[in-house]
TORMI-534085 format. One line per field, with one value per residue (C-alpha): residue in three letters; x, y, z. Coordinates in nm, 2 decimals. Each point is the difference from the previous one (the first is absolute). Example, Ala and Ser with C-alpha at 12.3 -4.5 7.8 and 13.67 -1.06 7.14 Angstrom:
res: [Ala:Ser]
east: [1.23:0.14]
north: [-0.45:0.34]
up: [0.78:-0.07]
This chain:
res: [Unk:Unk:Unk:Unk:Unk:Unk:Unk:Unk:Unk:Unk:Unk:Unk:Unk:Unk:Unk:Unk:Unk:Unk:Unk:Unk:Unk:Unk:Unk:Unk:Unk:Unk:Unk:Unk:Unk:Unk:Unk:Unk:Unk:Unk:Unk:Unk:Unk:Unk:Unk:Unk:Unk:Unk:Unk:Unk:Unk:Unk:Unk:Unk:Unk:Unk:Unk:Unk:Unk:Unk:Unk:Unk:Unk:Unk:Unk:Unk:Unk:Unk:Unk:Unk:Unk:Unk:Unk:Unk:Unk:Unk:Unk:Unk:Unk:Unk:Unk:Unk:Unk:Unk:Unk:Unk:Unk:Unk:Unk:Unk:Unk:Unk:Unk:Unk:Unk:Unk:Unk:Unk:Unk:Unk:Unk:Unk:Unk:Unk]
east: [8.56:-0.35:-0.27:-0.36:-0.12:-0.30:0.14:-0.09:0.20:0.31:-0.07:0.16:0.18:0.21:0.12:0.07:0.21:0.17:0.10:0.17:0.21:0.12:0.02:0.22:0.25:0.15:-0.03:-0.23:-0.16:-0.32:-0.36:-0.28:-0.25:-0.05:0.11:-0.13:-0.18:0.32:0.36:0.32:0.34:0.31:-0.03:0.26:0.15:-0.35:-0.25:-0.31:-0.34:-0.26:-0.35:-0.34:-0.35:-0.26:-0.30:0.18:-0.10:0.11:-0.21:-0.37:-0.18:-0.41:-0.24:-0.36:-0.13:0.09:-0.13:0.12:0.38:0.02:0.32:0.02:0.28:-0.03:0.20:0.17:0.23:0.36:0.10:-0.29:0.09:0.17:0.40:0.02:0.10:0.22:0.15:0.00:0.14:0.26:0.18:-0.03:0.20:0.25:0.13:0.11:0.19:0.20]
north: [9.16:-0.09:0.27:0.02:0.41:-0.08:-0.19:0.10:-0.20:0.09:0.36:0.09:0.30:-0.27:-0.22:0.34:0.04:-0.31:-0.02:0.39:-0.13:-0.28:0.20:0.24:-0.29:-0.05:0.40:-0.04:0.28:-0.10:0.22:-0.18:0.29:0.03:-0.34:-0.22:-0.33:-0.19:0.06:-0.19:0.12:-0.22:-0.10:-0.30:-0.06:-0.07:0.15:0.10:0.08:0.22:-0.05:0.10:-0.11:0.29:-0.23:-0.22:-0.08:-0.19:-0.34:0.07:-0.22:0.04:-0.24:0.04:-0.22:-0.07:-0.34:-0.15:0.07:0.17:0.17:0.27:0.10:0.36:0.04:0.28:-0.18:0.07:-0.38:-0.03:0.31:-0.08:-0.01:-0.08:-0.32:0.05:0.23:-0.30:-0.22:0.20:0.10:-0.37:-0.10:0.26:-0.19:-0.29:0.28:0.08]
up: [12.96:-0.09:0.11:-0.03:-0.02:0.19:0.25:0.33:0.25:-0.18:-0.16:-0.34:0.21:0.19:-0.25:-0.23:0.31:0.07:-0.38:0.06:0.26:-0.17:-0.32:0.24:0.13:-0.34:-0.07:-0.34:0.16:-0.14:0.11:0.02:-0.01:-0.37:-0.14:-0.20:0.12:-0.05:0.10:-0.01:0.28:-0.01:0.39:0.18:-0.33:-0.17:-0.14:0.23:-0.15:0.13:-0.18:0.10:-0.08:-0.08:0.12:0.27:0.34:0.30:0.02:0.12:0.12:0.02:0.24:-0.13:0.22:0.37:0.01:-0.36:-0.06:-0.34:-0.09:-0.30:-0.12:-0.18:-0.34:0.09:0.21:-0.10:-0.06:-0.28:-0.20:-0.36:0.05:0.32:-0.03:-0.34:0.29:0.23:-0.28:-0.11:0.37:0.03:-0.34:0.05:0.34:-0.24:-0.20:0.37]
């Protein structure tokens, strides 16, 4: 699980949540209200990984002008923030390891 702190269609308080209850289904027990910014639980005979991103957002998207079609995107958007995509890369790799 991938989460961007600043996210604000998918708040940091859910996905602390959703990665509690799937902590809880294998019984690590694990509280995610002091932990650090990255946590491994044993889950469906893997390893799951929760990991959040102190400056990451969901994708934002900023027209300047109506009439000319220019699309920002703002670096604090989750997917651009160093080790996302190690992240990304590494979940990937470990599939072939299956």
């Amino acid at each position: 699980m991938l989460s961007g702190v600043r996210d604000e269609v998918v708040p940091r308080e859910h996905m602390r949540e959703l990665w509690e209850i799937i902590s809880r289904r294998q019984g690590s027990g694990v509280q995610t209200d002091r932990e650090p910014k990255t946590n491994v639980s044993e889950v469906g005979g893997g390893k799951s990984k929760f990991r959040e991103f102190e400056h990451g957002s969901h994708s934002m998207f900023q027209f300047d002008n109506p009439n000319i079609l220019q699309l920002s995107l703002f670096l604090d958007d989750t997917c651009v923030q160093h080790g996302y995509w190690i992240e990304i890369g590494e979940f990937v790799a470990s599939l072939s390891r299956l």
